[in-house]
N, C-alpha and C positions, 0 to 999 in steps of 0.2 A: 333429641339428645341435647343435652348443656352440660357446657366446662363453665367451670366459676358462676353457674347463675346465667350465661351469654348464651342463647340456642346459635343452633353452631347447620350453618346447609351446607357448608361442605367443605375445601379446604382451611382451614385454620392458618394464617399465615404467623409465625412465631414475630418474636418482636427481635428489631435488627442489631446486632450487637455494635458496641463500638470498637475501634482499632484493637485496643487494648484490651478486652474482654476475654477472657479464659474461657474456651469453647466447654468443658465441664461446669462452671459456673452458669454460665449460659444456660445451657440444657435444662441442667436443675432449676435454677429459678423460672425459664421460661416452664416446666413441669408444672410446678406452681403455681403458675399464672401471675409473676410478678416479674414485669422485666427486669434486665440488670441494669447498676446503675441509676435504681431510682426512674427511669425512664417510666412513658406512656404506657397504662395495658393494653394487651393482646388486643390487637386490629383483627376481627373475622373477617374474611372473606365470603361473599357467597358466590360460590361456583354453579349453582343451582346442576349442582348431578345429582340424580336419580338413583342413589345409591346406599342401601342401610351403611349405618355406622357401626361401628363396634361399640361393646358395654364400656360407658365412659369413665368406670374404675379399673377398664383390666388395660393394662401396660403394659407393653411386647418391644423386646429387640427387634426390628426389623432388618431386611439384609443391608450388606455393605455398614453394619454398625451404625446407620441410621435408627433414630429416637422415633419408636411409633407410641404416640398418644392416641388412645381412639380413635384408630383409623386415619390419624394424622402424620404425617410424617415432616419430622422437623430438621432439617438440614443444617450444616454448618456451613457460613459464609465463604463460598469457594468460585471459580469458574469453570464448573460443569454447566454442560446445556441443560437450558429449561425445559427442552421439549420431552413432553410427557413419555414415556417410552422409549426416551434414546440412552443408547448406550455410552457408557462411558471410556473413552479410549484406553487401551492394555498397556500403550506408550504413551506419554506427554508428548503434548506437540510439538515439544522444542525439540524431541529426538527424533521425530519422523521427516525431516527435512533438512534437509544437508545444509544448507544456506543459510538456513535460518539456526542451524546447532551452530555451524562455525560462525556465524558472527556473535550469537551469545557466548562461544567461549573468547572469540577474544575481546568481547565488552569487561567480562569479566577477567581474562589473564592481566590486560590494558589497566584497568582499575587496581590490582592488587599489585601490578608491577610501579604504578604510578604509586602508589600507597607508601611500597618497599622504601622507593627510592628518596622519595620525599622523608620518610624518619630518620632512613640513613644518610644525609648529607645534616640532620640536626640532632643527630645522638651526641654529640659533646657537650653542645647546650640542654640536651635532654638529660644530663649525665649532672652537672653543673645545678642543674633547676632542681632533680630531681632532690640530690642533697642538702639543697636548703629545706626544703620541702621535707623531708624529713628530718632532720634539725628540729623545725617545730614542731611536727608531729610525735619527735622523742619527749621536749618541753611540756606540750600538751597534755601525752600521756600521762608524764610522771605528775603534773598539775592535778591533775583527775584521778589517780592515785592517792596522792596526798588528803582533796575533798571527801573521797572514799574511807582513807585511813581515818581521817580528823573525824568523824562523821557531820559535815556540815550543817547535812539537811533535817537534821536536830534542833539548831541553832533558833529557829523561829517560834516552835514548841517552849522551849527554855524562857526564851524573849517575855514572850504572850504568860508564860505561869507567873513569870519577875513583874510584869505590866498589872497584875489581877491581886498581887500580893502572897501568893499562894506557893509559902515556901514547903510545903511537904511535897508540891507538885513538883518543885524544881530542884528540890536535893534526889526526889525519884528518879528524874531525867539525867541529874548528873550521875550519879551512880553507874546507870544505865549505859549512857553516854564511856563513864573511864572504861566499866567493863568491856563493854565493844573497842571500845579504841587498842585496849593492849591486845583482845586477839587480832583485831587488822593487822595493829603495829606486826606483829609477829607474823601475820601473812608476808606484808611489804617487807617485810626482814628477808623472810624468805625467797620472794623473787626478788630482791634484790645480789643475796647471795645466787641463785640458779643462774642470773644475768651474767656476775662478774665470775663464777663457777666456766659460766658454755664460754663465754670471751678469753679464758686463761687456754681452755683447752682447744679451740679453733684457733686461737693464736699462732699454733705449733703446727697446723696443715693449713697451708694460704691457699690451697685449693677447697678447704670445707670452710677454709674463712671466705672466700668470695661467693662460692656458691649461698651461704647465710645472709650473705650483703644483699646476694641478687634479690635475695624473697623475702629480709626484712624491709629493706630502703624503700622498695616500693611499696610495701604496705604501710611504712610511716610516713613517706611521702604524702598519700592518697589522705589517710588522717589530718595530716599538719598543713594540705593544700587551705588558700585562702577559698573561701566563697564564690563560686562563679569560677574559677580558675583549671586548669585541665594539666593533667601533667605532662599531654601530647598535643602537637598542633592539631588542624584539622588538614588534613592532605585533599579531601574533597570537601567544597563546603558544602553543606548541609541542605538539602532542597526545604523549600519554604512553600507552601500550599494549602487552598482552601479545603479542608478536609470533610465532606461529603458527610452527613450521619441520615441516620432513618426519619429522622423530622424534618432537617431540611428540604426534602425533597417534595414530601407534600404540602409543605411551606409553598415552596417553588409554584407546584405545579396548578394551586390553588390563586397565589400572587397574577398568576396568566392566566386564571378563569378558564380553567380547563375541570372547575369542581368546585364546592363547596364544602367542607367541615361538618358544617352542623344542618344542610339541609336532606333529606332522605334521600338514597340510592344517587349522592353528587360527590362519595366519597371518594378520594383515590387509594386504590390497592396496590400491593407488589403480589406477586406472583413470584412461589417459593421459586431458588433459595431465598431471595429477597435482597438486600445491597451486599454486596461484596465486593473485594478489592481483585481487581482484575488489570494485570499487565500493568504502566503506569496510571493507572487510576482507578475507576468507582464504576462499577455496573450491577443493572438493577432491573427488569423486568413488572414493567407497570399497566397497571389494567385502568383505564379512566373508567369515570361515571358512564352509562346505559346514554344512548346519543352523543356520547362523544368518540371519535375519532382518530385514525391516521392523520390524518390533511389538517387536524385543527389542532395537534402536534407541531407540524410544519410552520403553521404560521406565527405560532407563539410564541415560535424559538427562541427570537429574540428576547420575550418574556419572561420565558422559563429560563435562560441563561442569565438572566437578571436576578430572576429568584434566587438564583445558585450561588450569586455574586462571581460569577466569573465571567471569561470573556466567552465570546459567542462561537471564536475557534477550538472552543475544551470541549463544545456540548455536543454530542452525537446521537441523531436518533435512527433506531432501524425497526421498518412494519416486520411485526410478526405475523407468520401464516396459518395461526390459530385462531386468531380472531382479527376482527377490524379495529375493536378499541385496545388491544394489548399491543406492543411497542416496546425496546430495549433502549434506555438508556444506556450511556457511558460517558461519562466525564473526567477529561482528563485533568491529571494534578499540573500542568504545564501546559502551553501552546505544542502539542506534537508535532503540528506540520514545518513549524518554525526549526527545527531538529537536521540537520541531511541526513543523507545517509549512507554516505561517502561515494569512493567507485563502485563501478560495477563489475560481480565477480566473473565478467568475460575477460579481464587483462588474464586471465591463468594460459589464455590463447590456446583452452583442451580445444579438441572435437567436442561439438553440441549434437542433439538428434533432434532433428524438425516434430518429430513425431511425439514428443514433451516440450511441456511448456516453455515457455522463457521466463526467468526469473526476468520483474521489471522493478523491485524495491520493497518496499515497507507500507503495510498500512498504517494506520494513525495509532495500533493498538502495538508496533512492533514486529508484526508478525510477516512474513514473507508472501508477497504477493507474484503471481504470475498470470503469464499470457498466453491461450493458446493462440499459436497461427492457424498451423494445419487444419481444413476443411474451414477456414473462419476468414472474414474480410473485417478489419480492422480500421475505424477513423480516429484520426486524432485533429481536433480542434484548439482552438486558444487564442489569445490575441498577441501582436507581434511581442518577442522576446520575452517571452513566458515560456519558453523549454517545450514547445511544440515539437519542431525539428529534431530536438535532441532527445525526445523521445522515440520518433518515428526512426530514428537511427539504431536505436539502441535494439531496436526488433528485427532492423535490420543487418547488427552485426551478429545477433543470436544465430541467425538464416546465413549467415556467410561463414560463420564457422562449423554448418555440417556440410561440410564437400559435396553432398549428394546432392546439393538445392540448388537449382538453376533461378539464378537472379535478373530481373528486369527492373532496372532503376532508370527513373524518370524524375530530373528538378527542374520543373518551371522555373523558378527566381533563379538558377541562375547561381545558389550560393559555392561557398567552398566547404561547407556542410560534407556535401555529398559526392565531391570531386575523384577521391582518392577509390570508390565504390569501381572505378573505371579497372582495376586491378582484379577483382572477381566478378565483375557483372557481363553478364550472356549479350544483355541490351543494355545500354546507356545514352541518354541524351541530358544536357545540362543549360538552360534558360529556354529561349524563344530566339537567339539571335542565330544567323550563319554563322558555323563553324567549318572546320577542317574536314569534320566528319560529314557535313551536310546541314539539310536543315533541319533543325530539332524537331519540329511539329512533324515532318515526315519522317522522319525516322522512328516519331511515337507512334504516326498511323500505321506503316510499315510495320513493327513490333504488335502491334494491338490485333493487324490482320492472320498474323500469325500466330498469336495468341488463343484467337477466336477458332480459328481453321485446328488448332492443336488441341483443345476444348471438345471439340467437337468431333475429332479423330478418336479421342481419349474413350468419349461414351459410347460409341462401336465397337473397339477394339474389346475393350473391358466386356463387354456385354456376349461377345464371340469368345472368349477365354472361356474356357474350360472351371466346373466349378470344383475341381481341387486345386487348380491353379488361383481362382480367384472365386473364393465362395459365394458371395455378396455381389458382385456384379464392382466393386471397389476396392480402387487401388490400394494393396497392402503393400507394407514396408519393401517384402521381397522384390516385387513387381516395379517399385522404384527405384531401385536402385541396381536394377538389374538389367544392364544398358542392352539387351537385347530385344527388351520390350519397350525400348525407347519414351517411356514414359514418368522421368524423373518428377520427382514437388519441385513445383515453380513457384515463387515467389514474386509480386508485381510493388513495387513501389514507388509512390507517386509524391511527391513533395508541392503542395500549392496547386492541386490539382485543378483549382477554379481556374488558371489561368489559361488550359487547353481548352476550358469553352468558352473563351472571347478572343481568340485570335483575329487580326484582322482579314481572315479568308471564313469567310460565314460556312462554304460548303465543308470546310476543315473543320470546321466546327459541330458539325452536324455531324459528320461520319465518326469525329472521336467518344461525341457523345452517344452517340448508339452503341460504339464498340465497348465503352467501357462499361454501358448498364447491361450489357452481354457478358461481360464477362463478371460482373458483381454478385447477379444472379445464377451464373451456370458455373464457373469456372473452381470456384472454393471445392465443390462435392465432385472432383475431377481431379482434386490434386495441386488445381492453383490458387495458391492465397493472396490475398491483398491487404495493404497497409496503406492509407491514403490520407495526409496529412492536409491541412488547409485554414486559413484565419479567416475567411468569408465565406460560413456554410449558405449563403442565401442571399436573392438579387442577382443572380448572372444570369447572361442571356437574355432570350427573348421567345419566343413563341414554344418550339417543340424543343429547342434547347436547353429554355430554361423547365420545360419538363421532365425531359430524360436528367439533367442537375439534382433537383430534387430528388428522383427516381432514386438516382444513382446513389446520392446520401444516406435517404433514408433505408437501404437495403446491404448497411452494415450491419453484421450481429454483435461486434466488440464496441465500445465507444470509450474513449478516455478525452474527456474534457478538462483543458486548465483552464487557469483564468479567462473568463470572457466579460465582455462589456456589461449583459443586462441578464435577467433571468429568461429571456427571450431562447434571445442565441445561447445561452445553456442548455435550452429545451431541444434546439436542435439539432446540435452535437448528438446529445444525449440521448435523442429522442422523446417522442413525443409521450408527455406522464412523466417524465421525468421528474419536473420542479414538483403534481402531483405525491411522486412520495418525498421528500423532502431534499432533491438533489437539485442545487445552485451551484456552477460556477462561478456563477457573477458575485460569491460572496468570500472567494479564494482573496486575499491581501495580495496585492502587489509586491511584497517583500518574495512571495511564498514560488521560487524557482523550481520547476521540474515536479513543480506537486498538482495533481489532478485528482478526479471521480473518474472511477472506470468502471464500466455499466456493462454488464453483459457476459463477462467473462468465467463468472460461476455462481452463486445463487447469491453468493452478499454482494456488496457494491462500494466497496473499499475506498476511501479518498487517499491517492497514495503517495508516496515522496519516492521518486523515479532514484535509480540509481545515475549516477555521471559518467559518460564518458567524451573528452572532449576533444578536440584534432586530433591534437598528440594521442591521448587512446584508442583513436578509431584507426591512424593510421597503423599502430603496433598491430592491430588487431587484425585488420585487413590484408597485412605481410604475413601471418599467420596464417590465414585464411587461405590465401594463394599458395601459400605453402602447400598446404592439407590438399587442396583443390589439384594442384600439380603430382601429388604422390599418387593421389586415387585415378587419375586421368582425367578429373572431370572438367578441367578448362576450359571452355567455350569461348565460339564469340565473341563479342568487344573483346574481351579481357585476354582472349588467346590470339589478337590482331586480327579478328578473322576482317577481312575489308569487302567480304561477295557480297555483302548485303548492302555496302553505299555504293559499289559499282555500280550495280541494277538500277539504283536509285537515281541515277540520271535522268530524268523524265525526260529534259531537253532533248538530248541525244538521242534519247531511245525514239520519243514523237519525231524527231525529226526524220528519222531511218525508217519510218513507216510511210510516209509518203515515194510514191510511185513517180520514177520522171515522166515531168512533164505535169503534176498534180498540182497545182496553186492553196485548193485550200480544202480542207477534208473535217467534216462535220462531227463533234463529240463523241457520238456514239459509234462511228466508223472509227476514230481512234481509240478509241477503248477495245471496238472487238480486234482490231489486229493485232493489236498490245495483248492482250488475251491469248490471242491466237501464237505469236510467234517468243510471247516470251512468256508463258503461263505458268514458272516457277514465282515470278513477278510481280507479273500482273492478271496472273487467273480471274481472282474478283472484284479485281478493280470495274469500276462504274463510270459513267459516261461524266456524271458530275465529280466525280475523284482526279478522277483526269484534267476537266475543264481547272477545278483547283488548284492543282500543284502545277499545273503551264503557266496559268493566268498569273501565281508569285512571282514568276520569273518575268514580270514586266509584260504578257504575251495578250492582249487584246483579244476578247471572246466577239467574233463579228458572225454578219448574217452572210450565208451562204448560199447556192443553188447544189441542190444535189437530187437528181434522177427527179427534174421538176419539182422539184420542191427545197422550200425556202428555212436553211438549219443553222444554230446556232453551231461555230466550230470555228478552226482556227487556220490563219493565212503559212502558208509556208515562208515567205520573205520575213515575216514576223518573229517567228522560229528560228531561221537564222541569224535574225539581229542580234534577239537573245543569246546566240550561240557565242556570237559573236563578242556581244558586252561583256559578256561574265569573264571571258578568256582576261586574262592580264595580256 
């Protein structure tokens, strides 16, 4: 088969209109085979499909009022998906999502109100302007009238017959010329009289005289305006931008050596619909030359954003899962991420349901991004004061405002981030130093062993339920929130989490790192999620520690990276393949606050502008929270003063009430199992080295022993009481 003389293998890709291009005009010339605008011919495609074509003279409407050319189908410049087969949504996007409709209505009420108000504080001067402005435009006219009447453009004819000597030519023209003149004349008579005729008779209703003012002034205004001149300000100025066309691009992507023009099968194609304007900017679906690639996309980006002439933060590429070398551009008319995206719509202080997403902001296209928690463990990386933290919060006030979600918040550093958290959280601890409540690291371990022991209650129970109760063998909504199966969504959050595997008690360190890659792995498909923020995914530890570190990272499924140092530690956040398909943190601007890549959370991979929320919102928020929390019953723990869990936490006290009068000094393992034994709500699984741990913080000397012949590491009693001793004020 051939169109215009071109054999054709298989889609035909139409040629791309520009901004301004009249999709009928379009059509039709593209029919023809001549682009509009004088532009390039028709670029074929070869899709190499195995597929007869239709007779290349017969012409068929095809569905949805798409243009079928022999078996080609030519689309108008839109953002429908490319993917072959897919349907089209019955709703626009903007109304299937609540967040996402009410921030575009009030971008738009915002804008028209801003508009309003702006004309009306300069309607007098608009009033003033506008009158002179017609003034001339009255002069004008009647000028133009007069050259009309006179007939001017005569005047040159007459010249030229007077210049040549040729007086029959020029008494013709005169002749010609009076008789024209007296029927004008007697036109301009006439609307002269209809003028001073409508003025005599509107004169007598100053309501049909003002209404005639309103709709002539400004049409003689707009006439009699000078050059360049506007009869209104501009209330919004005008956006300025490099505008994208169908050459550019191959321009572009040829400039990066990603192809060649004029060498065989090195051409670049688009894949229908081909460029169009999408959200603020230009997207396009591009097929490279046969050996080229995903990855050599990635590297050239720089390139190709060079081709573009824009900066490197407009260009956006994403693999497609049709092929290896096909790939979506989109290039923004503006820096997007530089843009906020103001607060976040948790200040409404409704109930949230763990069991939907969490709104976390805006991708780079506008569109509304979220996060699942439920059944999901969640990292967030960045380097200091890049909106890390206040990210990891913001998933954490989503979780605080459904009542039903039993919270455990953990901040290594220490900050005032996460303080206020003390108000609905079940668990709480905050830095590494002694406090009131105990010490922080034990009360993580203590929390983590309860965690683990609740983890693993969870997959028993569930699994003994009944399957109308629980079909799946997993926990549904009902079942959580139904306090008689005791098995609420927990929630785990950890702030700088690196700093629990380098404590100065190495065996504390070891038991946290186990516990947590226990529950990373087990605990999400049970009901508990995780959120675990941190600025040094790598180098901590040392032997099995800094195993189970890694372990631990790499077996999140969510990732949101901000700015980080190198493409490294991007990779790591991210995961590994990340940089792979073209995702760098390390290339996020230090300007660019609370904006990241988040990897994992549904099948694109969105760079996104996090919403805000900051003391002041967290705290509205979490007064809320405790509110909601207080109505349903579901208070707990820290946040309901419960103090049975730092009593227990006594280790001093409680080791020391284990020894027997008369006992000097009792070997690790013998205090653990008595501890076990007589307070096993406590210390059920505590370990010989858990024990040795949290004695030894307390100043307590791990020495050698005789016990039943034989020579054990353990601890002296007078030692135990010294400590008892010190601590007392």
């Amino acid at each position: 088969m051939r169109l215009n003389g071109v054999p054709i293998a298989g889609v035909v890709r139409p040629p791309l209109p520009h901004r301004d291009t009249d999709p009928d005009q379009f059509f039709e010339s593209s029919q023809h085979g001549e682009p509009p605008n004088g532009d390039e011919p028709l670029v074929m495609q070869d899709a190499s499909y195995e597929k007869a074509l239709d007779d290349p003279e017969e012409t068929t409407e095809g569905p949805d009022s798409e243009r079928v050319l022999s078996g080609t189908v030519l689309r108008p410049a839109g953002d429908d998906p490319v993917t072959e087969g897919a349907r089209r949504p019955i709703i626009p996007p903007v109304f299937q999502d609540r967040v996402t409709f009410e921030a575009a209505v009030r971008k738009l009420v915002g804008r028209w109100l801003h508009i309003t108000g702006y004309h009306a504080v300069r309607a007098p001067w608009y009033t003033v302007k506008m009158t002179g402005y017609a003034a001339l435009g009255a002069v004008k006219l009647a000028g133009r009238q007069v050259r009309w009447w006179w007939l001017l453009e005569q005047e040159p004819l007459r010249q030229a017959a007077a210049n040549k000597g040729d007086a029959d030519l020029w008494l013709k023209l005169h002749r010609e010329a009076a008789k024209v003149r007296t029927g004008r004349g007697l036109a301009v008579l006439g609307e002269a009289a209809a003028i001073g005729t409508a003025g005599v008779l509107l004169a007598g209703s100053p309501v049909a005289l003002a209404g005639a003012l309103v709709v002539v002034v400004p049409v003689l205004a707009r006439y009699g305006r000078p050059a360049g001149h506007s009869l209104l300000g501009h209330a919004v100025i005008p956006s300025r931008y490099r505008v994208i066309t169908h050459d550019v691009v191959p321009r572009a992507y040829y400039a990066a050596g990603l192809g060649h023009p004029d060498k065989p099968q090195q051409q670049v194609q688009f894949a229908a619909p081909g460029l169009a304007a999408d959200g603020d900017g230009s997207k396009v679906t591009v097929d490279l030359p046969y050996g080229k690639g995903f990855n050599d996309v990635v590297k050239a980006k720089g390139a190709l954003a060079s081709g573009l002439d824009v900066a490197l933060s407009q260009v956006f590429v994403t693999r497609d899962a049709t092929s290896h070398r096909r790939h979506t551009l989109w290039v923004a008319n503006r820096d997007p991420l530089a843009v906020p995206v103001g607060r976040t719509p948790l200040l409404r202080c409704k109930p949230t349901d763990i069991w939907e997403p969490a709104p976390v902001g805006l991708d780079e296209r506008g569109r509304a991004v979220t996060v699942p928690l439920l059944w999901n463990s969640t990292m967030v990386g960045a380097q200091p004061r890049q909106g890390k933290t206040f990210f990891a919060r913001l998933l954490a006030l989503y979780a605080a405002l459904d009542p039903y979600v039993r919270l455990s918040v953990f901040d290594a550093s220490g900050k005032p981030d996460w303080r206020k958290f003390a108000l609905v959280a079940h668990q709480f601890s905050s830095g590494l130093v002694m406090t009131r409540d105990g010490d922080p690291v034990e009360i993580l371990i203590e929390a983590l062993r309860e965690l683990k022991a609740d983890v693993q209650d969870r997959y028993q129970r569930l699994s003994d339920l009944p399957t109308d109760v629980c079909p799946e063998g997993k926990l549904t909504r009902e079942i959580a929130r139904d306090p008689m199966y005791g098995m609420p969504v927990r929630g785990v959050f950890l702030d700088e989490f690196q700093e629990y595997y380098d404590t100065p008690d190495a065996e504390a360190n070891k038991e946290i790192a186990s516990l947590l890659l226990f529950l990373v792995k087990t605990a999400p498909a049970a009901g508990v999620f995780m959120v675990d923020a941190t600025q040094k995914p790598s180098g901590i530890g040392a032997g099995q520690v800094a195993t189970s570190f890694n372990s631990f990272r790499d077996n999140h499924q969510t990732r949101f990276s901000l700015r980080t140092g190198s493409w490294q530690v991007s990779d790591l956040v991210l995961g590994a393949g990340a940089y792979g398909e073209g995702l760098d943190s390390s290339l996020l601007l230090p300007s660019y606050k609370g904006v990241g890549i988040l990897r994992g959370a549904s099948d694109e991979t969105p760079t996104v502008r996090s919403h805000l929320a900051d003391a002041e919102d967290a705290e509205k928020i979490l007064l809320a929270a405790r509110n909601l929390r207080e109505r349903a019953g579901t208070l707990s723990g820290h946040a309901a003063g419960d103090r049975t869990a730092r009593q227990v936490r006594d280790v001093l006290a409680d080791t020391h009430a284990m020894f027997l009068p008369g006992e000097p000094f009792l070997p690790w393992q013998e205090l653990a199992a008595r501890l076990a034994d007589q307070l096993p709500a406590s210390y059920g699984d505590l370990t010989a080295e858990a024990v040795s741990a949290q004695v030894r913080s307390f100043g307590v000397p791990s020495v050698n022993g005789k016990r039943d012949g034989q020579v054990l590491k353990g601890a002296k009693r007078d030692a135990i009481t010294d400590a008892l001793r010190a601590r007392t004020p």
